[in-house]
KOLDOTI-429082 format. One record per residue: x, y, z of N, C-alpha, C, O in turn; residue in one letter. Coordinates in steps of 0.1 Angstrom, whole numbers, plus 5000, padded with zeros to 4 digits. Layout:
N
XYZXYZXYZXYZA/...
***
This chain:
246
855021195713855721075719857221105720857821165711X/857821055732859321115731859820965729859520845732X/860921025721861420925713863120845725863820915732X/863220695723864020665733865520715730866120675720X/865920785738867520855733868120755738869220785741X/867920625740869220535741869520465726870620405722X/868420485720868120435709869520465699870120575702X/870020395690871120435686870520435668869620355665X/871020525657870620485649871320435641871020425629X/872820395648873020225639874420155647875320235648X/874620055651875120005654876119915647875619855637X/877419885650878419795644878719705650879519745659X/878519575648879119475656879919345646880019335634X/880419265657881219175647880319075639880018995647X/879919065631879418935620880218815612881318835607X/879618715611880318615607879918615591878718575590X/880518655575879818625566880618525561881818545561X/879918415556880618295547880218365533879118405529X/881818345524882218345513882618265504883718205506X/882118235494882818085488884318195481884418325480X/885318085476886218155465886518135455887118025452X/886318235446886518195434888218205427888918305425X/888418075424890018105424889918065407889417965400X/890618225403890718235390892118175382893118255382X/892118055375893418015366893318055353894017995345X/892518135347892218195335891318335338890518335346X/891718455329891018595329890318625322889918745320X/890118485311889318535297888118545300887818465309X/887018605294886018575302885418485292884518415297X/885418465281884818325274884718215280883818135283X/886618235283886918125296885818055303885217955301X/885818175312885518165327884218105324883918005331X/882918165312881818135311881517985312880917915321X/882117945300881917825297882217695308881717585310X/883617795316883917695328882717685339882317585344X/882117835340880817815349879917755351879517705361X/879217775330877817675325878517535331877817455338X/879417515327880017355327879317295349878517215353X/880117365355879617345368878617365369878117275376X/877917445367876217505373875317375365874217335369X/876017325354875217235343873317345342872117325342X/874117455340872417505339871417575342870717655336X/871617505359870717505368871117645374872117705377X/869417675375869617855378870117915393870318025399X/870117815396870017815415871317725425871217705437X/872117685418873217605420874017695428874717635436X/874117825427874517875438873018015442872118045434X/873418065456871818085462872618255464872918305476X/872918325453873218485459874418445471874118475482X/875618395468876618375480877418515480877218595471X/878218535488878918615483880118525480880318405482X/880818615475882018595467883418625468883518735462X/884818595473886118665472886518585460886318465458X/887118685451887918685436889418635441890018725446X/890218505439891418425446892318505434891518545427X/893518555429893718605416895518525418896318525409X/895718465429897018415436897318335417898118375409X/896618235415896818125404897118185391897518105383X/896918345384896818405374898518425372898918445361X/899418415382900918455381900918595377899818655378X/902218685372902618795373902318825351902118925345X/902418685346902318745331900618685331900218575332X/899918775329898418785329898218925322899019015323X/896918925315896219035311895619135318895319085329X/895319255316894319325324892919245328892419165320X/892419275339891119235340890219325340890319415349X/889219305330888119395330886919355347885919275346X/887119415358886519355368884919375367884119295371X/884519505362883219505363882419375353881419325357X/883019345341882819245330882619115343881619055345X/884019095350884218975359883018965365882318865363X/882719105376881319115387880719055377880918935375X/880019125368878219095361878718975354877618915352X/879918875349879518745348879218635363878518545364X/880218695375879718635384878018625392877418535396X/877718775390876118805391875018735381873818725382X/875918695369874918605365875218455372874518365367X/875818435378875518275382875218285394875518185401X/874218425402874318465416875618415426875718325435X/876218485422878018505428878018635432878018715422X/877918685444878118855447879318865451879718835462X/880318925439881818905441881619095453880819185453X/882619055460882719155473884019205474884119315480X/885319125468886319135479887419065466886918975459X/888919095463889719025451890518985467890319035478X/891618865465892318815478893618815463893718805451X/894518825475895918805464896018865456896418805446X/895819005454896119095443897419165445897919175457X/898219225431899319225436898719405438897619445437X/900119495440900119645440899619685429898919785429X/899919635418899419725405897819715403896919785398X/897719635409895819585405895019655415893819645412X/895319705428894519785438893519845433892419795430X/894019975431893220095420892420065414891320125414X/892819945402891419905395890419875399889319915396X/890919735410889819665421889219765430888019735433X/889719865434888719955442887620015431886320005433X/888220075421887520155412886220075408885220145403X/886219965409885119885410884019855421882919795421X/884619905427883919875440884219745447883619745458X/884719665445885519525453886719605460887319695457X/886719495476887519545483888819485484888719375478X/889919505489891319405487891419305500892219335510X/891019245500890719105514892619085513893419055503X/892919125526894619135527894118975538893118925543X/895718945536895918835543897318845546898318835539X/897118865559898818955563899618785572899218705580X/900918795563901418675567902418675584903518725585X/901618595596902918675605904318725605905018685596X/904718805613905918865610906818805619906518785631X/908118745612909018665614910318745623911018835618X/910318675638911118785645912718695640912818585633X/913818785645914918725640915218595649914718555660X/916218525641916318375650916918405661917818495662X/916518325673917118395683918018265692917718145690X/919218295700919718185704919218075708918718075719X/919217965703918817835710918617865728919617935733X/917917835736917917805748918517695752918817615744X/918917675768919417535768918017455776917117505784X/918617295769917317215769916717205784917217175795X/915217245780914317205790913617065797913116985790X/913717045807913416895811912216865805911416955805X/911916755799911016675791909616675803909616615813X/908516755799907216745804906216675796906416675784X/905316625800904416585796903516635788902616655796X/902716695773902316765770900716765772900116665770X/900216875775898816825781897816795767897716845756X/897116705775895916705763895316795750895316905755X/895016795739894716925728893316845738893116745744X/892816935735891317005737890416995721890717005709X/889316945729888416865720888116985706888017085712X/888017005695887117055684885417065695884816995703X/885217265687884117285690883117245683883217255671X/882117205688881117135681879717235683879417305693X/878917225670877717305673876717255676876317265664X/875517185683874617095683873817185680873917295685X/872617145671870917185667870317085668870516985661X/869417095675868217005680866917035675866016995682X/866517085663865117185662865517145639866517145632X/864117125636864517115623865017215613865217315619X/865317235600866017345600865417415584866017395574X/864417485584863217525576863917575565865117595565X/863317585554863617625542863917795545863417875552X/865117795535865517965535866518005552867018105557X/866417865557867117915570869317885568869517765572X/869817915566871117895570871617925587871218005595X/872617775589873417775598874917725595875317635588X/875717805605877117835602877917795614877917875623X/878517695615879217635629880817635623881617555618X/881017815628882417895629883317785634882917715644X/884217775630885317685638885317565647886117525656X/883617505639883517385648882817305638882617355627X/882417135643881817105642880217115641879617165651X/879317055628877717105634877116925632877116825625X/876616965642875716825645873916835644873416905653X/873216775635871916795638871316655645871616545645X/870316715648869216585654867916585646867116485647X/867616675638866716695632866416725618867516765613X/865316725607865416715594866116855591865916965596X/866916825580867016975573866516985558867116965547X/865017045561864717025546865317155533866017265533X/864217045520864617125510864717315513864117375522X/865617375503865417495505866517555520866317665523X/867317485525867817465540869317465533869617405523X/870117555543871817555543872617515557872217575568X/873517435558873517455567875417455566876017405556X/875917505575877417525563878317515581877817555591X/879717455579880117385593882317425587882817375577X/882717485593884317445589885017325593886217285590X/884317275599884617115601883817025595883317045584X/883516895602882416785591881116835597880916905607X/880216775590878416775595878216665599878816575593X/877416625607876616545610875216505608875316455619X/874216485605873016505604872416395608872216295601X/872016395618871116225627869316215616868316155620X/869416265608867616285604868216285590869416265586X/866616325580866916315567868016465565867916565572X/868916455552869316585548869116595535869716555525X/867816695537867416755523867816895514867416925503X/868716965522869117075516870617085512871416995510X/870717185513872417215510873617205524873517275534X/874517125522875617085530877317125525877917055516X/877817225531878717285527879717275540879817365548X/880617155541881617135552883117175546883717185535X/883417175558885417255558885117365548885517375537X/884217455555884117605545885217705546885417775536X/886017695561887717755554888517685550889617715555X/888617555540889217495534889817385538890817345531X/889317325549889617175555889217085547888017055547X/890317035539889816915529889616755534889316655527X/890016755547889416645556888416615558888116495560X/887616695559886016725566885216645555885416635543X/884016605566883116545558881816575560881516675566X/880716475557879816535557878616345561878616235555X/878116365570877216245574875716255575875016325583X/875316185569873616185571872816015573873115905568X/871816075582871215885585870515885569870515785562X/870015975564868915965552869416065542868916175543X/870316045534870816155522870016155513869416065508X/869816265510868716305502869016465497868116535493X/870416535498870716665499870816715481871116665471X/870416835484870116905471871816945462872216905450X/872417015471873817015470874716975481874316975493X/875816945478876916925489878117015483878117075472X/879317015496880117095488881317025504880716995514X/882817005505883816985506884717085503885317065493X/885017215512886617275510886017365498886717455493X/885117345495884617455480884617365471885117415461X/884317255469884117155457882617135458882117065467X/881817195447880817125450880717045446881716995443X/878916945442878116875437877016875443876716865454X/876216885428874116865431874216755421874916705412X/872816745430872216625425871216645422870216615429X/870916715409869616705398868716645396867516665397X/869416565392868516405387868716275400868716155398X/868816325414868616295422870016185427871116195421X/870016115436871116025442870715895436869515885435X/871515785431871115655429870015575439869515605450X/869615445428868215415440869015395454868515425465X/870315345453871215275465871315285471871615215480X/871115475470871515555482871215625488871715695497X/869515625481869115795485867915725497867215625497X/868115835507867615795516867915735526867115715535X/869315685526870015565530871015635535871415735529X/871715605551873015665561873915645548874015535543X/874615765542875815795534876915915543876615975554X/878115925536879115995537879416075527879416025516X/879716235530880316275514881916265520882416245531X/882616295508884316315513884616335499884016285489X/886116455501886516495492887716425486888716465490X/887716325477889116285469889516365458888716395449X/890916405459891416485452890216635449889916725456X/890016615435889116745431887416665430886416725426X/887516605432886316475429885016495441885716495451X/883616495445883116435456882816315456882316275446X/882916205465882516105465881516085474881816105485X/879916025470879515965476879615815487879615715479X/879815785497880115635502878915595512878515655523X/878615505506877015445514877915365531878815275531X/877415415543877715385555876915225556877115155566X/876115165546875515065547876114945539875414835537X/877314975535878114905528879414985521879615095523X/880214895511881414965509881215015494882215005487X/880115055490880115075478880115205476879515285483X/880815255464880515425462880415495447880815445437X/879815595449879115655435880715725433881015795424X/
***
């Protein structure tokens, strides 16, 4: 059989991966443990194998060595696949590579020199901003399935059950029940929110704040058109069927 020579045997193209971040204000790792157990409360599945960038900006310049492989295999126990340190300074490169984490650069634009004022331009009209992209799904959204609405809005029409992610950098929508995991302003839009006719979601999450709901949503609310939104460091539940909130 001849084999197809257009056939390539591997190809590279651009991919979108969502990362949560872990932003470290302590290096101890007793620390960090206890800070973990405390969020996870436990539960083995609180996070689903995400990957991971290591924030290290919050640690300042008088900090300890970090033992990073110690860091990975505590992250790997709360299925956290740390990938990438962001904000490391020069001296910590070497280590972080030697580990196999890569250095996630975040290059700040480059500032041209100030240049003479111009003289003033006659006053125009500014045209309209242009709407936020929005993702619409029409189709229910099965367990084990993730969806990711890059730099927009995601809107469903249909159930997203248990076992279901569906993750948006803007707010969600959800016209049906939402039974799985809802993860809005995933590059850090702490405006964004999160809407469902029937809440019923396993986890939610705001900007990277989570909260699950274990022991489920109050009788008040579950099942019932709710809002999530992020106050301060807090999630707030708010029932759309009155002004009351968890």
């Amino acid at each position: 059989m001849l084999k197809n020579k257009s056939r390539k045997p591997i190809e590279i193209k651009i991919a979108t991966v969502v990362a949560v971040s872990a932003i470290l204000h302590d290096s101890d790792p007793m620390a960090l443990e206890a800070a973990l157990q405390e969020m996870t409360g436990g539960t083995a599945d609180f996070f689903d194998n995400e990957f991971a960038v290591i924030d290290v900006a919050a640690l300042g310049t008088d900090r300890p060595p970090i033992d990073w492989q110690q860091l990975i295999s505590l992250l790997k126990k709360y299925r956290l696949n740390a990938v990438a340190v962001r904000n490391a300074p020069a001296d910590m490169e070497a280590d972080i590579l030697a580990s196999g984490l890569s250095i996630d650069q975040m290059v700040a634009a480059r500032q041209e020199p100030a240049a003479a004022a111009p003289p003033p331009a006659p006053v125009v009209a500014a045209p309209a901003k242009a709407a936020a992209s929005t993702m619409i799904i029409d189709t229910p959204i099965r367990a084990g399935q993730r969806i990711y609405a890059r730099d927009a809005d995601l809107v469903i029409t249909a159930t997203v059950n248990n076992g279901a992610e569906i993750i948006a950098d803007g707010s969600i929508h959800v016209y049906a029940p939402l039974r799985g995991r809802a993860l809005a302003g995933a590059s850090g839009d702490t405006s964004a929110r999160i809407f469902a006719a029937s809440m019923e979601a396993e986890l939610v999450s705001i900007a990277g704040v989570y909260r699950t709901f274990e022991n489920g949503l109050p009788p008040e609310q579950k099942g019932q058109p709710a809002q999530i939104r992020l106050s301060g460091d807090r999630i707030d539940v708010l029932s759309l069927n009155s002004a009351s909130r968890n």
